[in-house]
N, CA and C atoms as an extended XYZ file, in Angstrom:
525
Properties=species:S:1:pos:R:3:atomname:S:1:resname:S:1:resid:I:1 pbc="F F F"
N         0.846       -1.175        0.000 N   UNK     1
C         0.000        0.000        0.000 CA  UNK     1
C         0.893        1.239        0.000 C   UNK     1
N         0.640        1.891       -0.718 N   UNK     2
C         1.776        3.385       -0.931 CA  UNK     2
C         0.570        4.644       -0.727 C   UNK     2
N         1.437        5.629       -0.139 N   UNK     3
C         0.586        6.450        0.348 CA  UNK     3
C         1.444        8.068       -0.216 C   UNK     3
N         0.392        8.808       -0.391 N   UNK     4
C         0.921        9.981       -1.260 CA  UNK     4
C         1.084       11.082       -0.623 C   UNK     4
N         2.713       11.217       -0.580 N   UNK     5
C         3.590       12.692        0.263 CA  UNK     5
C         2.765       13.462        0.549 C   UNK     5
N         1.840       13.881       -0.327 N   UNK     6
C         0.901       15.227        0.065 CA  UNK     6
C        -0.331       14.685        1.186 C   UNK     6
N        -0.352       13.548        1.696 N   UNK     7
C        -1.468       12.940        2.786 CA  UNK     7
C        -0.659       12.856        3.783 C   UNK     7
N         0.885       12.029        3.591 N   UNK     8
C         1.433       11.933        4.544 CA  UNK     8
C         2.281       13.676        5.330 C   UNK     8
N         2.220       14.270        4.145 N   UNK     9
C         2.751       15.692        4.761 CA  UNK     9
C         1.375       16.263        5.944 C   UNK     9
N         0.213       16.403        4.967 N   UNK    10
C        -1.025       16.771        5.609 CA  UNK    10
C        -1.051       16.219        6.896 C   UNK    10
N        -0.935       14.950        7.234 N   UNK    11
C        -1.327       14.349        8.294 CA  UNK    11
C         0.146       15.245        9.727 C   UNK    11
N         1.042       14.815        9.422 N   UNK    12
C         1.661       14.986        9.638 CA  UNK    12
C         1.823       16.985       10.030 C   UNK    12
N         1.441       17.480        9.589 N   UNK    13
C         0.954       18.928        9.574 CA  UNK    13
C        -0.065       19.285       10.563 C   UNK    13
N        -1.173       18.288       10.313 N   UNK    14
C        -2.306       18.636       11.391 CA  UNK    14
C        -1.993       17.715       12.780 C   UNK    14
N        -1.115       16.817       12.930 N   UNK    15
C        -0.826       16.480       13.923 CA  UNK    15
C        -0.052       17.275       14.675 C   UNK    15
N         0.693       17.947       14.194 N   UNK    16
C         1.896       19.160       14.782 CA  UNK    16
C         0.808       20.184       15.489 C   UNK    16
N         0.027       20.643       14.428 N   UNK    17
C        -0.961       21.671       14.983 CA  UNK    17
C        -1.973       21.152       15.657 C   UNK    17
N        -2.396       20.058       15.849 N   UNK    18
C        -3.395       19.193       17.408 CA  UNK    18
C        -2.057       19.640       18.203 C   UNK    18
N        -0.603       19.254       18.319 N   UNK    19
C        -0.117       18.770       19.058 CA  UNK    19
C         0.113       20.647       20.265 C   UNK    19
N         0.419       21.244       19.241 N   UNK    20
C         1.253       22.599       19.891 CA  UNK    20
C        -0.047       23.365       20.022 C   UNK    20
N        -0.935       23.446       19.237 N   UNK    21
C        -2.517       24.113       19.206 CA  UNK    21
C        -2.563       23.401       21.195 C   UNK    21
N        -2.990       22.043       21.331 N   UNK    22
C        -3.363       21.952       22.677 CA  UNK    22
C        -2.613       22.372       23.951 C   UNK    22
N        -1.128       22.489       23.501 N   UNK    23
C        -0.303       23.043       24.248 CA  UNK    23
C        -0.346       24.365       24.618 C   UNK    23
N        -0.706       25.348       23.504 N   UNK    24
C        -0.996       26.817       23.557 CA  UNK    24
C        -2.320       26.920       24.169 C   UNK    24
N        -3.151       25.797       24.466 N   UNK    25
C        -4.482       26.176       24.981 CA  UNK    25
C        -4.493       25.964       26.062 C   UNK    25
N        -3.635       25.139       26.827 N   UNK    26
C        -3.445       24.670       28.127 CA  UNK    26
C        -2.606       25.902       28.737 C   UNK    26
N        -1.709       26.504       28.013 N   UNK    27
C        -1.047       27.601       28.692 CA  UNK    27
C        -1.708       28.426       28.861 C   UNK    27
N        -3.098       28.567       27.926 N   UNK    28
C        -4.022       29.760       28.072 CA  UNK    28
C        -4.584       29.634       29.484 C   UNK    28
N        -5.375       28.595       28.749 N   UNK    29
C        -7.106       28.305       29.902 CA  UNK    29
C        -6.483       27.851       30.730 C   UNK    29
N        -5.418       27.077       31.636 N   UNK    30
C        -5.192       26.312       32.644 CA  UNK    30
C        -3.692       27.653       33.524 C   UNK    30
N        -3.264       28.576       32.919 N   UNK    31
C        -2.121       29.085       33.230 CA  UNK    31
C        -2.480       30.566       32.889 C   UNK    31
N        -2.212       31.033       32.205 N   UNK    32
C        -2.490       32.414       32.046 CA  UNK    32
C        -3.737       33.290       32.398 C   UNK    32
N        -5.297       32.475       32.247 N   UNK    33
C        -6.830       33.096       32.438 CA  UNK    33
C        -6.577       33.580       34.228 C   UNK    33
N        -5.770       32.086       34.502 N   UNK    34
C        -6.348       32.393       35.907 CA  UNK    34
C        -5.714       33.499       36.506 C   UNK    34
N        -4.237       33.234       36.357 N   UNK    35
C        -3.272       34.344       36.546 CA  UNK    35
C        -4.062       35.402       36.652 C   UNK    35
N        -4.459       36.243       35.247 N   UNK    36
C        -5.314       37.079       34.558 CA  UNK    36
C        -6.351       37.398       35.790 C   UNK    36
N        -6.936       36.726       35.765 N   UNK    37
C        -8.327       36.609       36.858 CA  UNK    37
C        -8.073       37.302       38.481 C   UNK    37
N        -6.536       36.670       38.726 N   UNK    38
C        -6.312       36.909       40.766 CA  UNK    38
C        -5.681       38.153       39.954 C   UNK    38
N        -4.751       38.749       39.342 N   UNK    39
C        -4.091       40.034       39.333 CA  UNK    39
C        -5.517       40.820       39.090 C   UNK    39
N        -6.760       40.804       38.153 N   UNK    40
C        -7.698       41.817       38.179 CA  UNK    40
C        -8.406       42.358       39.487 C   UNK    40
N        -8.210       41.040       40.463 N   UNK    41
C        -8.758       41.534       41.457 CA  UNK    41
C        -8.404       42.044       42.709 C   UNK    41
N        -6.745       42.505       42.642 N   UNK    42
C        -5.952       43.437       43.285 CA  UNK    42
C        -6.334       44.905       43.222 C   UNK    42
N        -6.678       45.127       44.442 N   UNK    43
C        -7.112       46.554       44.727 CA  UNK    43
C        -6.095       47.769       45.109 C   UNK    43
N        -4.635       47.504       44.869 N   UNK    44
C        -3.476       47.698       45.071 CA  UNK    44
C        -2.540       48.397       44.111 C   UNK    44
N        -3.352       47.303       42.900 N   UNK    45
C        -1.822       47.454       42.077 CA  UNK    45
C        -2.593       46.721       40.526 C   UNK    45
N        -2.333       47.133       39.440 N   UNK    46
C        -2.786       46.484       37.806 CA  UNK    46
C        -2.088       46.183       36.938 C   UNK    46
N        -1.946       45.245       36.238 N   UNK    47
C        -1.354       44.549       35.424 CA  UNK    47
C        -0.423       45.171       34.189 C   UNK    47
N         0.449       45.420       33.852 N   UNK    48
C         1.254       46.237       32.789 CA  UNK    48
C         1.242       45.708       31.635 C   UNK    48
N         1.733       44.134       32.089 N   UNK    49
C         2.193       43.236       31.247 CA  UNK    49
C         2.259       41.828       32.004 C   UNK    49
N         1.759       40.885       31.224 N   UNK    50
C         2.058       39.386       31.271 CA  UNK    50
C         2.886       38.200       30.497 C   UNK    50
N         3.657       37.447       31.092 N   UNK    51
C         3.993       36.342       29.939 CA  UNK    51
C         4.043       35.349       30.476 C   UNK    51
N         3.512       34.283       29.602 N   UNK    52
C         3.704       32.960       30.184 CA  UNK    52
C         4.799       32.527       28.827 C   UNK    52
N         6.085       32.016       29.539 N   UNK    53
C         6.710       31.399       28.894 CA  UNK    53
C         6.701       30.264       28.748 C   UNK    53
N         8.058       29.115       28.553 N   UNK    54
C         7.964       27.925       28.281 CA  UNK    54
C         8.318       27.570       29.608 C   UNK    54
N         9.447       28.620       30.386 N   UNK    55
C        10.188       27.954       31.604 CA  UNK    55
C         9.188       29.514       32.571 C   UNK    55
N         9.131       30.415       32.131 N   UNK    56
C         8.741       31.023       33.293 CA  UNK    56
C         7.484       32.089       32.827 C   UNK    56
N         7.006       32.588       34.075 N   UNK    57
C         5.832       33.731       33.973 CA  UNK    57
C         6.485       34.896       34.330 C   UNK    57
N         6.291       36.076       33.559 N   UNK    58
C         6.730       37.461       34.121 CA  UNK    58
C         5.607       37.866       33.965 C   UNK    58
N         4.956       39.147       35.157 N   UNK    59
C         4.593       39.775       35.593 CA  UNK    59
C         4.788       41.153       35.899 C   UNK    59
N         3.988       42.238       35.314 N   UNK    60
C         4.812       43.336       35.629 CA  UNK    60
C         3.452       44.357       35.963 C   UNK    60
N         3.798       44.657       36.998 N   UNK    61
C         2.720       45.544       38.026 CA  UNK    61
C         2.993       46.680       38.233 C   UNK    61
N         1.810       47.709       37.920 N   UNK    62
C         1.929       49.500       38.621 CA  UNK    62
C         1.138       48.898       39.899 C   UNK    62
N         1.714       49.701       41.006 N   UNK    63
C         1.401       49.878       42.077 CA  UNK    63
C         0.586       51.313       41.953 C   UNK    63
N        -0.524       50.873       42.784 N   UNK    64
C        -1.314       51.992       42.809 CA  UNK    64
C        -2.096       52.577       44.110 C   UNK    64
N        -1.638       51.664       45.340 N   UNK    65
C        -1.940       51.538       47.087 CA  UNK    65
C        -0.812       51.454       47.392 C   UNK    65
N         0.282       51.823       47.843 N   UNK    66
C         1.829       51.187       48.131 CA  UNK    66
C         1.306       50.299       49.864 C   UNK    66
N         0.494       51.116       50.795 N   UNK    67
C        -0.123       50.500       51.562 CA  UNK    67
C        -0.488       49.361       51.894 C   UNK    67
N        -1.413       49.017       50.942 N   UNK    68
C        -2.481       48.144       50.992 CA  UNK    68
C        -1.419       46.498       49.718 C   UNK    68
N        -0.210       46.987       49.305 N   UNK    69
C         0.157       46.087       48.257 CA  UNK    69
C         0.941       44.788       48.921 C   UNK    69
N         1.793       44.983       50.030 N   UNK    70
C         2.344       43.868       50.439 CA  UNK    70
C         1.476       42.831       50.865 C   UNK    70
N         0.416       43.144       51.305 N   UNK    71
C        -0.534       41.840       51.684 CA  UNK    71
C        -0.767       41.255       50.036 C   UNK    71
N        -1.721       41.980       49.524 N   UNK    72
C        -1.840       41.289       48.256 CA  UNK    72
C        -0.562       40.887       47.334 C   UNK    72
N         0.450       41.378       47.203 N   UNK    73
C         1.504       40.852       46.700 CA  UNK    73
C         1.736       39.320       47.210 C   UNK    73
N         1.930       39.036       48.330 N   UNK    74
C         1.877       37.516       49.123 CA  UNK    74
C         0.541       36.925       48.844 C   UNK    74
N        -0.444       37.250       48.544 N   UNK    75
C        -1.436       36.291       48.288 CA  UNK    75
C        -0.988       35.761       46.876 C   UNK    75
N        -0.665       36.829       46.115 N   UNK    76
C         0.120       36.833       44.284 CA  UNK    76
C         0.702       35.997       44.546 C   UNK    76
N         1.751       36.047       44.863 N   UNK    77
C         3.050       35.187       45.036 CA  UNK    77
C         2.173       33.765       44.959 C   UNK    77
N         1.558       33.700       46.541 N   UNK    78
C         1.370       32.427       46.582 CA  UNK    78
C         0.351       32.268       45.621 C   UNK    78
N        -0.249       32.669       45.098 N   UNK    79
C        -1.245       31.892       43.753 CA  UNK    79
C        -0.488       31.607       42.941 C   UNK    79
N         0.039       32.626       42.348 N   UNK    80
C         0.906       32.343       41.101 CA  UNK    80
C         1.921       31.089       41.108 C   UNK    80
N         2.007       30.665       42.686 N   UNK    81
C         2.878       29.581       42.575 CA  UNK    81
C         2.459       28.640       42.485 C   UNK    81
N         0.831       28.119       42.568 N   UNK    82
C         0.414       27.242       42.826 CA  UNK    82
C        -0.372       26.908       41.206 C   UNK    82
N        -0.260       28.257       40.506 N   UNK    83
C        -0.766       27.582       38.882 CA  UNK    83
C         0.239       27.801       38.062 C   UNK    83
N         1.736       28.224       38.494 N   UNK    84
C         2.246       28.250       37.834 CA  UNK    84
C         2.990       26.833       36.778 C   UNK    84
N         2.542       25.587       37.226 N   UNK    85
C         2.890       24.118       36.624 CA  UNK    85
C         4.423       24.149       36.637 C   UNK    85
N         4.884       24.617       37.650 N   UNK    86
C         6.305       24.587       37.928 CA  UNK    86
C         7.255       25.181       37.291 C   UNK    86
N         7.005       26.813       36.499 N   UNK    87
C         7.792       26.792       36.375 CA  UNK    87
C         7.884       28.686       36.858 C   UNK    87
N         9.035       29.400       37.000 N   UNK    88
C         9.625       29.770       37.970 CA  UNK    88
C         8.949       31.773       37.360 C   UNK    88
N         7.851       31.990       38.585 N   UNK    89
C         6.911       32.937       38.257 CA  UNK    89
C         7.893       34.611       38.794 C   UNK    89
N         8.118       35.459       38.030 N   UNK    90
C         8.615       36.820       38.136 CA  UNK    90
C         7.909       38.072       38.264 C   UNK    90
N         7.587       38.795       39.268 N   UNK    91
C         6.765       39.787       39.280 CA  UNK    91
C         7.953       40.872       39.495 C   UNK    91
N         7.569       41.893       38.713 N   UNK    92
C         8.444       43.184       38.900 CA  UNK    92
C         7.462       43.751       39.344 C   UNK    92
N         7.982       45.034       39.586 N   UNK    93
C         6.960       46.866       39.908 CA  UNK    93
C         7.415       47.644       38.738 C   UNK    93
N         6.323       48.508       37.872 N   UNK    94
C         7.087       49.182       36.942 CA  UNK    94
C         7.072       50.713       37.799 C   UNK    94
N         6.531       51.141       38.799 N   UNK    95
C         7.115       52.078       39.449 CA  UNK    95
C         8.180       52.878       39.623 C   UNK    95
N         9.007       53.365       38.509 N   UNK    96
C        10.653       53.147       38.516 CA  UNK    96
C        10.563       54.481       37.678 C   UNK    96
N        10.331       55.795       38.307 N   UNK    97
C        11.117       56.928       37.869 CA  UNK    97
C        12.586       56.615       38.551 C   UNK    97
N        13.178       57.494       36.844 N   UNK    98
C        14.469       57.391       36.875 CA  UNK    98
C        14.834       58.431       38.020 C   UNK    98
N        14.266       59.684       38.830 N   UNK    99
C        15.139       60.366       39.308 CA  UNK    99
C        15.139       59.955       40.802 C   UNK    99
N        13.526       59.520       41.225 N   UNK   100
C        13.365       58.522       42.587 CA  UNK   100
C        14.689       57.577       42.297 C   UNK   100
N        14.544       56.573       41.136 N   UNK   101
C        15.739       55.086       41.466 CA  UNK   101
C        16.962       56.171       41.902 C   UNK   101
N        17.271       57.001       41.405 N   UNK   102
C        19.018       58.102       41.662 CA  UNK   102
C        19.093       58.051       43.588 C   UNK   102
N        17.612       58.747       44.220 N   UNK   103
C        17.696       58.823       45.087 CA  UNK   103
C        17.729       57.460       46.277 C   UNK   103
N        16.918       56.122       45.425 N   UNK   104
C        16.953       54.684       45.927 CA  UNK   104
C        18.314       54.447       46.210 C   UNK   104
N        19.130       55.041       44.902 N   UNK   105
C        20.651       54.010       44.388 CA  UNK   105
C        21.533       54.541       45.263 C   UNK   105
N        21.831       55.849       45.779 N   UNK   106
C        22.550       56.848       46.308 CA  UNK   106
C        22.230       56.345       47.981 C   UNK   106
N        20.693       56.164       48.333 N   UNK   107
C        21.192       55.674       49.749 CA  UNK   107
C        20.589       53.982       49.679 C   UNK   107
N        21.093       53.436       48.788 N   UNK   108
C        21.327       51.662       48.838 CA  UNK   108
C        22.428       51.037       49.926 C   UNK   108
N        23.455       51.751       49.605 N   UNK   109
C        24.339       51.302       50.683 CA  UNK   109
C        23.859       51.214       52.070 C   UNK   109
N        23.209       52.356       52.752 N   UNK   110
C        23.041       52.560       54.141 CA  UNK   110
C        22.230       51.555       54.488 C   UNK   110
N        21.049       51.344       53.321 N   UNK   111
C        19.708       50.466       53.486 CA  UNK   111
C        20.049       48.783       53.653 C   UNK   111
N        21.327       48.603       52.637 N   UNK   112
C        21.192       47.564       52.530 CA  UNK   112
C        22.682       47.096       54.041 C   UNK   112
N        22.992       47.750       54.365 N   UNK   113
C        23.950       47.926       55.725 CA  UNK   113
C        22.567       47.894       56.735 C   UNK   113
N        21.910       47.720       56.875 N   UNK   114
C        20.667       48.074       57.601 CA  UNK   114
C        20.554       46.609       57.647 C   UNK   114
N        19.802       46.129       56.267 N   UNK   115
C        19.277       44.661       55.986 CA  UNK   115
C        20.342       43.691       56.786 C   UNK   115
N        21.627       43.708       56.257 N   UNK   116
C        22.741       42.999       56.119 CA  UNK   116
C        23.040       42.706       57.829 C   UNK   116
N        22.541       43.871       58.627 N   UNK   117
C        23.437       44.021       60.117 CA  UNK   117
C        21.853       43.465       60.700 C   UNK   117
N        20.915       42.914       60.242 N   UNK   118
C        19.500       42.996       60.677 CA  UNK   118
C        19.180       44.271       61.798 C   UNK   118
N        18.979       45.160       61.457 N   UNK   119
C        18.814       46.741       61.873 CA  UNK   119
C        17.799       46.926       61.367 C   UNK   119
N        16.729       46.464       61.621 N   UNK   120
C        15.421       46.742       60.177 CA  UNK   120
C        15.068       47.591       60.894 C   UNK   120
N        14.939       48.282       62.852 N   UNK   121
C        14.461       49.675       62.791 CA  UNK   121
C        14.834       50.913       62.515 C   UNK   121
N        15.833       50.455       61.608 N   UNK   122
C        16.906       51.800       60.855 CA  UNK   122
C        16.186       52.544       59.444 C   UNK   122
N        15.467       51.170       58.585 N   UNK   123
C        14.913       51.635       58.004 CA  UNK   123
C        13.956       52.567       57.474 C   UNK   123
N        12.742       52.734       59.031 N   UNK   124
C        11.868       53.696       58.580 CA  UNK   124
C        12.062       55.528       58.807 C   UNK   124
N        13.708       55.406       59.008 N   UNK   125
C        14.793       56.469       59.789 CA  UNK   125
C        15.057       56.881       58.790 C   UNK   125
N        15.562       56.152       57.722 N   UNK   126
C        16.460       56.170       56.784 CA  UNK   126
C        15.958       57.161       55.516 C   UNK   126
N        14.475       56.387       55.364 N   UNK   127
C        13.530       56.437       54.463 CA  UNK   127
C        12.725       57.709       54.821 C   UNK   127
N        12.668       58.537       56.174 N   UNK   128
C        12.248       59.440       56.648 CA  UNK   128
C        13.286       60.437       56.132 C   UNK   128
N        14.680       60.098       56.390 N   UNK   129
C        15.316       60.905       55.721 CA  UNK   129
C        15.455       61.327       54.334 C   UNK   129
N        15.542       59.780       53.730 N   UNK   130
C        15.039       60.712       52.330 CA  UNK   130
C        14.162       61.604       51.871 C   UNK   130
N        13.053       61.628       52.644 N   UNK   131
C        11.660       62.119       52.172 CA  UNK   131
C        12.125       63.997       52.723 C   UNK   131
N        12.976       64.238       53.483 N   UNK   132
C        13.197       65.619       54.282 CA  UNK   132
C        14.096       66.096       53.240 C   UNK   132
N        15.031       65.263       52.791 N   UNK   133
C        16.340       65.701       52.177 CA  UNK   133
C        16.332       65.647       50.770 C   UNK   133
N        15.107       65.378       50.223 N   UNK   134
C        15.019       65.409       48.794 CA  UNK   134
C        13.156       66.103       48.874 C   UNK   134
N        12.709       66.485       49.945 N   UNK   135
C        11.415       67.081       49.541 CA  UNK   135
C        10.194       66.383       49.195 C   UNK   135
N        10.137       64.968       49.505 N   UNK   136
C         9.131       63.910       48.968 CA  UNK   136
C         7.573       63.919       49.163 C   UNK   136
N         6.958       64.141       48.272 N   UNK   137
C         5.430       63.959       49.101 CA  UNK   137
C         5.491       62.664       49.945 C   UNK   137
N         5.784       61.737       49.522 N   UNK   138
C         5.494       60.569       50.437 CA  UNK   138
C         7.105       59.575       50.365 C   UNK   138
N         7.077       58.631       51.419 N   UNK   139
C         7.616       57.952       51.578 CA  UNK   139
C         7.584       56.840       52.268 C   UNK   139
N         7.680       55.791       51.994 N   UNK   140
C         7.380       54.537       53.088 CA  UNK   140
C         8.558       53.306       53.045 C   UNK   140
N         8.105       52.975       54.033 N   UNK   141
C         8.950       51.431       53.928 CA  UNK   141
C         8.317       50.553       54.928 C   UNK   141
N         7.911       49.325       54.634 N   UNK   142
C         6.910       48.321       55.173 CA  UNK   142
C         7.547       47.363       55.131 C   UNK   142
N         7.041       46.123       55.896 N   UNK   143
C         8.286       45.125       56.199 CA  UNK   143
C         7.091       43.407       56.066 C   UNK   143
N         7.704       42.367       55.977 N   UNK   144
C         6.852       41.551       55.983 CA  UNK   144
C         7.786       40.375       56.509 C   UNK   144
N         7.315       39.111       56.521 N   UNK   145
C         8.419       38.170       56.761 CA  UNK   145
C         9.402       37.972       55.857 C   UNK   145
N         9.073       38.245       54.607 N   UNK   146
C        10.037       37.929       53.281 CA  UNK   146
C        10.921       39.294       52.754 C   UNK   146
N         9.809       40.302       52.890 N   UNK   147
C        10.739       41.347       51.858 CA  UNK   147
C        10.247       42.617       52.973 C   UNK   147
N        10.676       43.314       52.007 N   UNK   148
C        11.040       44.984       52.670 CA  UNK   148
C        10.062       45.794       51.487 C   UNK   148
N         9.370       46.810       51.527 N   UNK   149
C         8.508       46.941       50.644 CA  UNK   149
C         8.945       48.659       50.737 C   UNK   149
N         9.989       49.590       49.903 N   UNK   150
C         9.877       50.736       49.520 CA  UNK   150
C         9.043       51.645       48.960 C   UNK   150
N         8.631       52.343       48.866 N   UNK   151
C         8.162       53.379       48.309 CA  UNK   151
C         8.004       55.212       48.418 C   UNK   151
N         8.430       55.905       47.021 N   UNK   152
C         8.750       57.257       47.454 CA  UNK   152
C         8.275       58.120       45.755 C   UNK   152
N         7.512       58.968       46.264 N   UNK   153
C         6.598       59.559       45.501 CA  UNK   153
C         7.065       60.834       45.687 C   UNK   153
N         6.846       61.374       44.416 N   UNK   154
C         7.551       63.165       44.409 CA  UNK   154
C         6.527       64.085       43.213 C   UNK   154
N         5.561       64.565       43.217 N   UNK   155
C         4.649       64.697       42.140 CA  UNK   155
C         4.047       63.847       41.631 C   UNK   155
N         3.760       63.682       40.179 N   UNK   156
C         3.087       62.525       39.839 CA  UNK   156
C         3.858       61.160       39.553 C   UNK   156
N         5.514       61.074       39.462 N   UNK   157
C         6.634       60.409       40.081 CA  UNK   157
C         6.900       59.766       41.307 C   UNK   157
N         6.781       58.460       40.690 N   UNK   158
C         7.337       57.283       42.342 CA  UNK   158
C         7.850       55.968       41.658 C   UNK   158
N         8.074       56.024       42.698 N   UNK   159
C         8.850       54.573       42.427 CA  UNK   159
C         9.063       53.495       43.512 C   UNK   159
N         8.894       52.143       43.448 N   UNK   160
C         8.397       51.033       44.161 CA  UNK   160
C         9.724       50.309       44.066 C   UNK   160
N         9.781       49.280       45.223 N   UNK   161
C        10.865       48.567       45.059 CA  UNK   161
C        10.382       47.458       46.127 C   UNK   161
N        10.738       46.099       45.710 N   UNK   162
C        10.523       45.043       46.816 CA  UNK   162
C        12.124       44.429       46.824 C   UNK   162
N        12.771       44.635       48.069 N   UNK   163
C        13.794       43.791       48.563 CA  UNK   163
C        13.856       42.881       49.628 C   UNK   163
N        14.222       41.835       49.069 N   UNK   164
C        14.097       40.429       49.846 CA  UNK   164
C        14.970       40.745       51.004 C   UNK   164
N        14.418       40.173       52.684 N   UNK   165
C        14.705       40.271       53.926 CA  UNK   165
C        16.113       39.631       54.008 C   UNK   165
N        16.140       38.239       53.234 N   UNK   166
C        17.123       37.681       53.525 CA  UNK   166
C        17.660       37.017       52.448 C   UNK   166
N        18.476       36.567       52.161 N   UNK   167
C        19.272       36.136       50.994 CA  UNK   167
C        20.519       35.098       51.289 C   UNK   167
N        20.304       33.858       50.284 N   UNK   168
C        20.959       32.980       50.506 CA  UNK   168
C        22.824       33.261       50.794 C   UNK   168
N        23.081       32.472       51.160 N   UNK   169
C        24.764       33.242       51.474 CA  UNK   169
C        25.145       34.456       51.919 C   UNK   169
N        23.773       35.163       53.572 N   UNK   170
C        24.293       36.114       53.874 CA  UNK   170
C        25.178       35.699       55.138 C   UNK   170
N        25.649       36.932       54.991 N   UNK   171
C        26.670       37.048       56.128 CA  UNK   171
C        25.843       37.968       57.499 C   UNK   171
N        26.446       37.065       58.528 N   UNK   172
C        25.909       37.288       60.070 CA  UNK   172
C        27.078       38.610       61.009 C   UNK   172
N        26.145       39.159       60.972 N   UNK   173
C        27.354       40.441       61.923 CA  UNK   173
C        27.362       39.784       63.081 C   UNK   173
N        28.609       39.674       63.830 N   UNK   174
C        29.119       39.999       65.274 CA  UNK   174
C        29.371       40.766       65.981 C   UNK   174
N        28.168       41.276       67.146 N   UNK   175
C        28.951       42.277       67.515 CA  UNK   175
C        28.987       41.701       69.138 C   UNK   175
């Protein structure tokens, strides 16, 4: 029985597209909708941008409560980890005026000498100071078990930052 290239190509064609078609639908409806679904209903903060990749999900969020965002950020987290089908979920903040990050980057050192020495009641000192010494409408810094939650607003300009509490291979001060 001989069978003709153009059936066996065809077949072979629509099997590729069953095969990657169900794959792209599973990333939809089973990975991305839901995603979609818990970020709409953050009262905090809205969606910029999404991707579901092959190995990972990025996420990219305006903050719009700096307040009210670290709780819901940890509920995020933990959803997103639980539909993410294992593979390794990224949320940024697009919060990121360039002249706020100048004033972030300039006192990073002190902050992260803060983190590093576990001094975390240095922080809301620190962050007070910026807000005097650069004129800030607002300024905060909030703390959770995991991260450190920045924020510093200057007109219609701010900028967000989440830094992790602790980090693998830190070093322990002695004093």
């Amino acid at each position: 029985m001989q069978m003709k290239k153009g059936t066996i190509g065809l077949s072979l064609v629509a099997t590729l597209a069953l095969l990657f078609g169900g794959w792209f639908l599973y990333q939809k409806i089973e990975i991305e909708e839901p995603i979609r679904t818990e970020i709409g209903q953050l009262q905090s903060a809205s969606l910029t941008h999404l991707d579901v990749g092959k190995d990972q999900i990025q996420i990219d969020l305006k903050v719009t409560k700096p307040e009210s965002f670290p709780e819901e950020y940890r509920k995020l987290v933990d959803v997103t980890s639980k539909l993410s089908a294992n593979k390794k979920v990224v949320i940024s903040v697009d919060n990121q005026s360039q002249d706020l990050r100048e004033i972030w980057t300039n006192g990073q050192f002190v902050f992260t000498e803060a983190i590093d020495l576990h001094q975390y009641s240095r922080i809301p000192q620190l962050v007070d100071q910026w807000k005097k010494d650069h004129q800030l409408d607002d300024a905060s810094a909030l703390m959770d078990d995991n991260n450190i939650y920045v924020y510093l607003k200057k007109g219609t300009e701010d900028f967000y930052t989440i830094v992790p509490r602790t980090m693998e291979d830190e070093v322990t001060a002695r004093g």
